[in-house]
C-alpha angles and dihedrals in degrees: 000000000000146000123266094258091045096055091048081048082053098045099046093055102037093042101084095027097055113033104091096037126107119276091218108030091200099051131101095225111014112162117238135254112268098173143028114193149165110240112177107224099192137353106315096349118109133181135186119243119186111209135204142177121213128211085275094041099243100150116224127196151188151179115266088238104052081033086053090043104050091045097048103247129134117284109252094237079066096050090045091050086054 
């Protein structure tokens, strides 16, 4: 989890690098990331979720560090070190 400026830090850098992508790297036909945003999971504590619709409009998620992971970017911890 992260604090509200870090996961605006997050968004920010992951926002143009990620939608477009494929949801599930490893799949044929894995449907892309439409949206990147900040949810806040519990008071003060906020996470990154990256969205996306497929043909049937069944909606998919994760989380922005095993998104990040399976698509060979930098972990967030890394970002947010500088």
């Amino acid at each position: 989890m992260y604090t509200e400026k870090q996961a605006e830090q997050l968004c920010r850098y992951y926002s143009n690098i990620i939608i477009g992508k494929p949801i599930y790297r490893f799949k044929l036909e894995s449907p892309s990331i439409t949206a990147v945003r900040i949810e806040e999971i519990s008071s003060n504590e906020f996470d990154i979720i990256c969205y996306t619709k497929s043909l049937e409009g069944i909606g998919f998620f994760r989380d922005i560090r095993s998104a990040a992971k399976e698509l060979g970017l930098p972990a967030p911890a890394k970002i947010l070190a500088g």
